[in-house]
C-alpha positions as CSV (number, residue, x, y, z in Angstrom):
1,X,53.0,90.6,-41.8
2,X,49.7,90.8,-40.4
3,X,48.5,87.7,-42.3
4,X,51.3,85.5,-40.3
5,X,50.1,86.7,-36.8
6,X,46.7,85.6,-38.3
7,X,47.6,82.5,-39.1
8,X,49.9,82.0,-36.5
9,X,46.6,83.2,-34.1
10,X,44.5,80.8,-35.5
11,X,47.0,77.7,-34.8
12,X,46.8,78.8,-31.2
13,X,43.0,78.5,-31.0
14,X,43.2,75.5,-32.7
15,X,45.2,73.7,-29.9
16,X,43.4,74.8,-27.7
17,X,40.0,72.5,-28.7
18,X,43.2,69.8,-29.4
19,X,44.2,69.6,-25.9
20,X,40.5,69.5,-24.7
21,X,39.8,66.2,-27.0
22,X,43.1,64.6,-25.9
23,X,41.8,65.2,-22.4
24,X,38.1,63.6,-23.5
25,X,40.1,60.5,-25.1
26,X,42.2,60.0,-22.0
27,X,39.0,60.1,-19.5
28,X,37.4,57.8,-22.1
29,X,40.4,55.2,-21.8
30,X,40.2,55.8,-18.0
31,X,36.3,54.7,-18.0
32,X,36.9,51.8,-20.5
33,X,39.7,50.2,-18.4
34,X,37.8,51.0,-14.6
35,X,34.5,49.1,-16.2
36,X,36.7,45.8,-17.2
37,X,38.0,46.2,-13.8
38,X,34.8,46.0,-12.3
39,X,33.7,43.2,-14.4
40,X,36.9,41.0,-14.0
41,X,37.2,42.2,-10.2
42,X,33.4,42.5,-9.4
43,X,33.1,38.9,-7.8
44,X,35.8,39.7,-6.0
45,X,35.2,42.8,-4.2
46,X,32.0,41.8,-4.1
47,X,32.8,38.7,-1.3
48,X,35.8,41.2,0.4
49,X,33.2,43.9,1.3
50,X,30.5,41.1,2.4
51,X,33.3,39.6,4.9
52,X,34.4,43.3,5.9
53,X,30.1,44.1,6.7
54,X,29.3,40.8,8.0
55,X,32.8,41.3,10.8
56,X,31.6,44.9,12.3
């Protein structure tokens, strides 16, 4: 019996480490899609904070 709460021990830990790499792959996804942003939307922006600077 003690073998199972071993294992089933183990299988705890183990998720643990899995949840912490499904965290670093959706920060990852978050930093990849916010940098195409900024390269699609850089111009952009760009031109929007230059009218907002140049008004005040």
């Amino acid at each position: 019996m003690s073998f199972l709460h071993a294992i089933i021990a183990s299988l705890k830990r183990d998720e643990e480490g899995q949840g912490l790499a499904e965290y670093a792959l959706i920060l990852a996804l978050i930093a990849i899609v916010a940098i195409v942003a900024l390269i699609f939307l850089g111009g952009q922006v760009s031109t929007i904070l230059s009218t907002v600077g140049s008004s005040i």
